[in-house]
C-alpha positions as CSV (number, residue, x, y, z in Angstrom):
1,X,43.8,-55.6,-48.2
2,X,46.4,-55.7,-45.6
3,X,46.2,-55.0,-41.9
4,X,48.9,-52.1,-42.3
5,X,46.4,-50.4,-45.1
6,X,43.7,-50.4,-42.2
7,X,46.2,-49.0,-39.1
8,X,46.8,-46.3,-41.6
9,X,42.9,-45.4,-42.4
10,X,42.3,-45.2,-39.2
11,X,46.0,-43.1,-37.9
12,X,44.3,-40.4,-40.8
13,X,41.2,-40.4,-39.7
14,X,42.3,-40.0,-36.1
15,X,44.3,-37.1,-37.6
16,X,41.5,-35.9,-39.1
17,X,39.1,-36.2,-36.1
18,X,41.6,-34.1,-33.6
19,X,41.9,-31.5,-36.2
20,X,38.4,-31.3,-36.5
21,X,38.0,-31.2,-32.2
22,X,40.6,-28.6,-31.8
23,X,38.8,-26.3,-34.8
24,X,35.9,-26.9,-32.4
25,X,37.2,-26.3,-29.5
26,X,38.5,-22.5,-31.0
27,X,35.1,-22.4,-32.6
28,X,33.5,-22.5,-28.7
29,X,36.3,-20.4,-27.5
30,X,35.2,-17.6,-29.8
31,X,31.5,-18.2,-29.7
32,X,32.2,-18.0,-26.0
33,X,33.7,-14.8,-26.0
34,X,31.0,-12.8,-28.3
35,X,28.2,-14.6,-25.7
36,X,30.7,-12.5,-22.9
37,X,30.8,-9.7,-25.3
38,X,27.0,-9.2,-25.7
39,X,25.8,-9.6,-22.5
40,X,28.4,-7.0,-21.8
41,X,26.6,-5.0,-24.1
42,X,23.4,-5.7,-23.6
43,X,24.0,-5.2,-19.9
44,X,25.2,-1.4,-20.8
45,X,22.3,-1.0,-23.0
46,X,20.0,-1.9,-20.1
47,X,21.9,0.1,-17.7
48,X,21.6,3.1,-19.6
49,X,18.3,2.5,-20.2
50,X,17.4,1.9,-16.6
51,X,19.3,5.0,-15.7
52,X,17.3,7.0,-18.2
53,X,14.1,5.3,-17.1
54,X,15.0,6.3,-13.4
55,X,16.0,9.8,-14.3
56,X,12.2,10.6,-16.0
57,X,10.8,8.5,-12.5
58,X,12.6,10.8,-10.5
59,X,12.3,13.8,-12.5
60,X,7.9,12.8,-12.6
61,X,7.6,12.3,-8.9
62,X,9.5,15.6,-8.8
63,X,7.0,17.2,-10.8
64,X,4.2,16.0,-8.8
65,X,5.8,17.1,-5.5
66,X,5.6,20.7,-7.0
67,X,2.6,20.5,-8.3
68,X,0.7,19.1,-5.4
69,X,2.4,22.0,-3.2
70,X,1.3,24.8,-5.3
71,X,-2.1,23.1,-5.8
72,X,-1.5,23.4,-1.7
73,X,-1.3,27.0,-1.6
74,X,-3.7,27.6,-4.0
75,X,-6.2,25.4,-1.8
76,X,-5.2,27.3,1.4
77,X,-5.7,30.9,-0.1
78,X,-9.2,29.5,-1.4
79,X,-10.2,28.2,2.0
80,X,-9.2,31.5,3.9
81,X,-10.8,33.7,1.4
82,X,-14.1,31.5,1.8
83,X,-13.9,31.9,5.2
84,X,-13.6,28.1,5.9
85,X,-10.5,28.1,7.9
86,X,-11.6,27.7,11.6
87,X,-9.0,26.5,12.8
88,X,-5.1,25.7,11.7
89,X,-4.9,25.2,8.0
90,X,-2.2,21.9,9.1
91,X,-4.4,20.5,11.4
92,X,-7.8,19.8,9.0
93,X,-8.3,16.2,8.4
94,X,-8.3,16.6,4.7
95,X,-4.8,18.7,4.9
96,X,-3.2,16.1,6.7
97,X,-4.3,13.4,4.1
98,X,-2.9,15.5,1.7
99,X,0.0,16.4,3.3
100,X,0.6,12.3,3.8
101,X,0.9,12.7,-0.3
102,X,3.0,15.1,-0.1
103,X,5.6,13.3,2.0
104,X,5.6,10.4,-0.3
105,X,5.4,11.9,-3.6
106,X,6.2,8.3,-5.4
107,X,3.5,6.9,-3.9
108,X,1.1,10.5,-5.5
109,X,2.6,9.4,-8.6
110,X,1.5,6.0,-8.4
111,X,-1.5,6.9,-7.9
112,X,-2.2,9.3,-10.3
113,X,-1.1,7.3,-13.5
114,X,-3.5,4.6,-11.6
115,X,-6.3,3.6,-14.9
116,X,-9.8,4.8,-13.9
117,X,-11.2,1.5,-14.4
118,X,-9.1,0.4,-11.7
119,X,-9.4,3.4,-9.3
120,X,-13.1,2.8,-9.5
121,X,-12.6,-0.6,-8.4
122,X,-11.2,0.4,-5.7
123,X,-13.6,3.1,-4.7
124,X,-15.9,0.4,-4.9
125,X,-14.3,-1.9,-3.1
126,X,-13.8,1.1,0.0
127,X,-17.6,1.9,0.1
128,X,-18.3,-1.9,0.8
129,X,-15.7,-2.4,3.4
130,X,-17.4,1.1,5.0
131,X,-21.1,-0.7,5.0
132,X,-19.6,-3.8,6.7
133,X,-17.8,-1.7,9.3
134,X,-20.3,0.6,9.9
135,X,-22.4,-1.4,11.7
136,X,-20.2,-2.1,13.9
137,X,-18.5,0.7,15.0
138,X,-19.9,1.3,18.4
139,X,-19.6,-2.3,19.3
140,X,-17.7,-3.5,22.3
141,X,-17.3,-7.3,20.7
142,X,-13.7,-8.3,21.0
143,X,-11.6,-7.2,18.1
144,X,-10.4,-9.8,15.1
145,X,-6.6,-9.9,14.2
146,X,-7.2,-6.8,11.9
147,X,-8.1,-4.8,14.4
148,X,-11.4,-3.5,16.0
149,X,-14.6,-2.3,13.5
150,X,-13.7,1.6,14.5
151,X,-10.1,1.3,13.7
152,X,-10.2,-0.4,10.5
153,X,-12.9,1.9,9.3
154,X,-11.0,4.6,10.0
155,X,-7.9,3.2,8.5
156,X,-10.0,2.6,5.2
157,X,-11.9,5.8,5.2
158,X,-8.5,7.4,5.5
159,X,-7.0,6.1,2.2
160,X,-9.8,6.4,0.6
161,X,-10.3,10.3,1.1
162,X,-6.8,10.8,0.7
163,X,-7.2,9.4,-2.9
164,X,-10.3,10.9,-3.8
165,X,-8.8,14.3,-2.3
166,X,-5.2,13.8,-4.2
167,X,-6.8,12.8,-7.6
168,X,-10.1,15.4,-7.6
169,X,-6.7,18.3,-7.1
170,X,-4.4,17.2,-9.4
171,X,-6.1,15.3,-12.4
172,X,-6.3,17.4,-15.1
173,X,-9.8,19.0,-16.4
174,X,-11.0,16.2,-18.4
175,X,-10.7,13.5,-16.1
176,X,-12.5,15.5,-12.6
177,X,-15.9,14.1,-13.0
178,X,-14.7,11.1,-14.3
179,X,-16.6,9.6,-11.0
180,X,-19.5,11.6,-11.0
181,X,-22.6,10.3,-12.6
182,X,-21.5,6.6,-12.6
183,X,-22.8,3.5,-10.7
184,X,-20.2,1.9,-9.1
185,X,-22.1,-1.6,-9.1
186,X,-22.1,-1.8,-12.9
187,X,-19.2,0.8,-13.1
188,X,-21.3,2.3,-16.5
189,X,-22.6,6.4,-16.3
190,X,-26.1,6.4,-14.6
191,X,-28.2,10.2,-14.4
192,X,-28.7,10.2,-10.3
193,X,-33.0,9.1,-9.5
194,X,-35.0,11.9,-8.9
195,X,-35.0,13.6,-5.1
196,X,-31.8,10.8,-4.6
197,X,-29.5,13.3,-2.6
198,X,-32.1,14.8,-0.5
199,X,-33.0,11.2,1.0
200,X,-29.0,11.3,1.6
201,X,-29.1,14.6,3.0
202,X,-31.6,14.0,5.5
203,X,-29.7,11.1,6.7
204,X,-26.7,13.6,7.3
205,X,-28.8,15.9,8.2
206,X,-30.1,14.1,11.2
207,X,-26.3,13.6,12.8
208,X,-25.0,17.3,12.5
209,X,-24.1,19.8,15.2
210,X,-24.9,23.5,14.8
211,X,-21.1,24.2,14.2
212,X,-21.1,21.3,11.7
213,X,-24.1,22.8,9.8
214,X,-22.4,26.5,9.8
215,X,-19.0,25.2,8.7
216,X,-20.5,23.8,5.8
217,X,-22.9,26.5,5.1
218,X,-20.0,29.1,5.1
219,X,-18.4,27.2,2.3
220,X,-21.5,26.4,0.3
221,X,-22.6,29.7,0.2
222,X,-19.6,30.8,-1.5
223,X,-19.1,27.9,-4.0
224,X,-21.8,28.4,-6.2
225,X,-25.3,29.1,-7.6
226,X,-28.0,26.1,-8.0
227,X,-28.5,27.4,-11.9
228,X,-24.7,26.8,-12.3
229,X,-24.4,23.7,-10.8
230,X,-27.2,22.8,-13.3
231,X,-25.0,23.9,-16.3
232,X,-22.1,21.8,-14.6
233,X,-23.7,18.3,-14.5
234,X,-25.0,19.1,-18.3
235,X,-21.6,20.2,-19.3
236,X,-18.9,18.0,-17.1
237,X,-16.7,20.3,-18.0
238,X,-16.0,23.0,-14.7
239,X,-13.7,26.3,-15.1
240,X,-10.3,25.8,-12.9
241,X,-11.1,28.5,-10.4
242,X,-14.6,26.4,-9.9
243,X,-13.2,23.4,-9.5
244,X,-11.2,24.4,-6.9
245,X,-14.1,26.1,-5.0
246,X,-15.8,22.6,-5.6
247,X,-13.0,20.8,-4.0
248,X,-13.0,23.2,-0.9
249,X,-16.7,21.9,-0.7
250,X,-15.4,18.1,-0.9
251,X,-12.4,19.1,1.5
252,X,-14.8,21.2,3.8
253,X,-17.1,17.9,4.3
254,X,-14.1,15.9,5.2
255,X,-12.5,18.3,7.8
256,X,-16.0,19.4,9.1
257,X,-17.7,15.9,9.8
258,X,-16.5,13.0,11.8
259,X,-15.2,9.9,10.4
260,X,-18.8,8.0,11.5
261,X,-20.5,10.8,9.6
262,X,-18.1,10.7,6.4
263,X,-19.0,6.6,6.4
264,X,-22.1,6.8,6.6
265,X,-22.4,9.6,3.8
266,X,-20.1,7.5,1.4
267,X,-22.4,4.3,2.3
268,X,-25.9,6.4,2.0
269,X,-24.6,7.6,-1.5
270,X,-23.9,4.0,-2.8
271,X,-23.7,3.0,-5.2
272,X,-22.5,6.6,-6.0
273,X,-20.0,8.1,-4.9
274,X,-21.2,11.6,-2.8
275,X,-21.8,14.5,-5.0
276,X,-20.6,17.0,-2.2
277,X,-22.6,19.9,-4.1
278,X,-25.7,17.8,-4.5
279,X,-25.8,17.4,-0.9
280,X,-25.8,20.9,0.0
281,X,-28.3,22.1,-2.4
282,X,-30.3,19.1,-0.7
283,X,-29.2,20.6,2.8
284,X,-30.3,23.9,1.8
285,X,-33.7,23.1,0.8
286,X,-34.4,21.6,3.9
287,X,-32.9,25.0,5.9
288,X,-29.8,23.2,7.1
């Protein structure tokens, strides 16, 4: 076969080849441009569903902002028809923790949809930051990086109230004794031992003024009835216009005692959390 035969073979497939490249090269030209095309529409796709997802965000914390306001009011009226309202409504401890909600509704939100597996943890976690603190909070030692004992247990008692308050107002029925009832160490439902809030009581007991003892009085005696309370912790299940008495009762404790006193109830309680109610009827059997 002659040499010419061969140059000719390989002119063709040459041909051939840089036919085949250039339907390659419009082959990755178009592929190219439907990549461009669909993340062009997969970028609209997301961006209308990110705008819808941000419209129902804002639209929720919206909600809550209203809610937590009228729940506000309703709180307010309940307080000064109890009587408990010795001073300005905006200057009680627990009103300013809610009011700090209230400013930063996202943050209520948040919280809110928080699981109560992990709220619990949480609460847990607070309580034994509060027993290491505690002991220290008179002390004159030199303060750590984070702070002296006083401040940081302030700064945690703080949060933790204002949860507690936020989520025992605006959770709905089902979910307000979600925390009563349960040991926080193995996070499973546990009745309370017999005679266990009176040993707390007496511990608070020992640390209250008169005024202290009166303030809480005035709002226990208008709450409600030792049989009732007994139908309550059968039932778990509490009428609305009760459960906001009961959380006067829990906000009355907050604005009545002093941060020292609130610690050392939360960490006399562990490894429950403090049954406000429990410790009044406990109060009130030993005359307050």
């Amino acid at each position: 076969m002659s040499g010419n035969h061969y140059s000719k073979q390989v002119m063709h497939l040459e041909a051939a080849l840089q036919k085949r490249m250039a339907q390659l090269g419009l082959l990755e030209a178009e592929n190219a441009r439907l990549k461009q095309k669909e993340w062009a529409l997969q970028s609209c796709i997301l961006g209308i569903e990110g705008s819808v997802a941000a419209t129902k965000a804002v639209l929720e914390v919206e909600n809550v902002l209203v809610a937590l306001e009228r729940k506000e009011q309703q709180v307010q009226d309940a307080l000064s028809q109890m009587g408990c309202c010795s001073s300005s409504y905006s200057e009680l401890y627990g009103v300013r923790l809610l009011r700090r909600a209230t400013t930063n509704p996202a943050v209520a939100t948040a919280l809110l949809n928080t699981p109560l597996l992990e709220r619990r943890q949480y609460v847990k976690a607070a309580m034994q930051k509060l027993g290491l603190l505690l002991p220290k909070y008179d002390s004159a030692a030199p303060s750590t990086s984070l702070g002296c004992a006083k401040e940081r247990l302030h700064a945690v008692l703080d949060d933790l109230a204002m949860r507690i308050l936020l989520t025992t107002l605006m959770d709905p029925p089902a979910m307000r004794c979600s925390n009563m009832l349960v040991n926080l160490e193995t996070m499973e439902t546990e009745t309370y031992p017999e005679d266990y809030w009176t040993t707390v009581a007496e511990r608070v007991h020992a640390t209250l003024t008169d005024d202290q003892k009166a303030a809480l009085k005035t709002c226990w005696s208008r709450v409600a009835s030792k049989e009732q309370r007994k139908i309550e912790r059968q039932l778990l299940s509490i009428a609305e216009k009760i459960k906001l008495q009961h959380f006067c009762q829990i906000l009355q404790f907050h604005n009545t005692l002093s941060n020292k006193q609130m610690a050392e109830l939360y960490v006399s309680s562990w490894p429950f959390l403090p049954d406000s109610l429990a410790v009044c009827e406990a109060l009130d059997e030993l005359g307050w």
